[in-house]
C-alpha positions as CSV (number, residue, x, y, z in Angstrom):
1,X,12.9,5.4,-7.4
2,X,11.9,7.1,-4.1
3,X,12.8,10.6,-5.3
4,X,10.5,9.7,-8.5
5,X,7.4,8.2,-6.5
6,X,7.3,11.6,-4.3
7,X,8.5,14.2,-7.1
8,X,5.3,12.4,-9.0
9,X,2.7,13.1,-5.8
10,X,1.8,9.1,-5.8
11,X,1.1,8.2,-1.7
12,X,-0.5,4.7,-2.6
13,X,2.6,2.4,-3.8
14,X,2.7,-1.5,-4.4
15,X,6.2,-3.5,-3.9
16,X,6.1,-6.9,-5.9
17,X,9.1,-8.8,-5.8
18,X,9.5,-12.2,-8.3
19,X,10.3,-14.7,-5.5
20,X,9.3,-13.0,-2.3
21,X,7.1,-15.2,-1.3
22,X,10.4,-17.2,-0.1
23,X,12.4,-14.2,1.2
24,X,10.3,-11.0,1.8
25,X,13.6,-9.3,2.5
26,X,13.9,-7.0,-0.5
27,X,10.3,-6.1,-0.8
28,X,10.6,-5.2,3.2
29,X,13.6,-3.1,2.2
30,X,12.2,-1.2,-0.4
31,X,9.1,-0.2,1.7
32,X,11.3,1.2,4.0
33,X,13.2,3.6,1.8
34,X,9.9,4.6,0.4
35,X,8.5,5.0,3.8
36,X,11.7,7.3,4.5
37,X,11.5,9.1,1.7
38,X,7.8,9.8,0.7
39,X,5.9,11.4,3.1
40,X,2.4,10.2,3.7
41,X,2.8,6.9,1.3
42,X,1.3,4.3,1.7
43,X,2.6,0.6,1.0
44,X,1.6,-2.7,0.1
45,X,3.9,-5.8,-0.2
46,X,2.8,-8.8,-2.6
47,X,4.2,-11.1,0.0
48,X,1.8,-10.0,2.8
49,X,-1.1,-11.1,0.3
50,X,-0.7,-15.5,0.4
51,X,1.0,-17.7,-1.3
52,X,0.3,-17.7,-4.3
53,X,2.1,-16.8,-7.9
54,X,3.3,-13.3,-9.0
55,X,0.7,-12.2,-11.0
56,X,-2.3,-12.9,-8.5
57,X,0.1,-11.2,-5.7
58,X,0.5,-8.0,-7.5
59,X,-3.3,-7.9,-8.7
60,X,-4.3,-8.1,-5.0
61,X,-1.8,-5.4,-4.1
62,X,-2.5,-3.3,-6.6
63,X,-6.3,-3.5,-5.6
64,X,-5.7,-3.0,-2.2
65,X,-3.7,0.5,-2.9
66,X,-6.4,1.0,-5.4
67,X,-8.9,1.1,-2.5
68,X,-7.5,2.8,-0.1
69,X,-8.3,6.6,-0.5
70,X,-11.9,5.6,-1.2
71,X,-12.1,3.7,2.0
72,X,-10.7,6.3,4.1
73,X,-12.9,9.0,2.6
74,X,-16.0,6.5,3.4
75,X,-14.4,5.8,7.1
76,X,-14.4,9.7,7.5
77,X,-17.9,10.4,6.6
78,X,-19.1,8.0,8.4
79,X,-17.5,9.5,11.4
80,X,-19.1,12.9,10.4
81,X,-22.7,11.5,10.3
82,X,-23.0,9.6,13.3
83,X,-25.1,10.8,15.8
84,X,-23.3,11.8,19.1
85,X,-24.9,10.6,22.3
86,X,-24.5,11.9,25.7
């Protein structure tokens, strides 16, 4: 799934996992092999957002990925406009 993620150009990845909430092992796992294997990608685990059920897990997630680029590229010119003072 790795290979497909980077072959597709996708950097912003969410990891849900059923039951992770009580053992965030495999969701922990497969950000790592992403991490390894795609370049640049960014990951968010459900379990990192609460506990609370699956599908409110993975909305948050998902959101959070979602947001990402746009944040950056709002960090950055911010950054660019600030005045410098000496």
């Amino acid at each position: 799934m790795a290979a497909k993620i980077d072959a597709s150009g996708v950097r912003n990845v969410v990891v849900s996992g059923v039951y992770s909430i009580a053992n965030p092992a495999q969701e922990e796992l497969a950000a790592g092999v992403i991490s390894r294997r795609v370049p640049g990608a960014s990951v968010s685990l459900s379990h990192a957002f609460g506990n609370m059920g699956l599908l409110e897990r993975e909305s948050i997630a998902i959101l959070n990925e979602s947001l990402k680029p746009m944040s950056l590229v709002r960090i950055s010119c911010d950054f660019i406009s600030m005045p410098v003072v000496i």
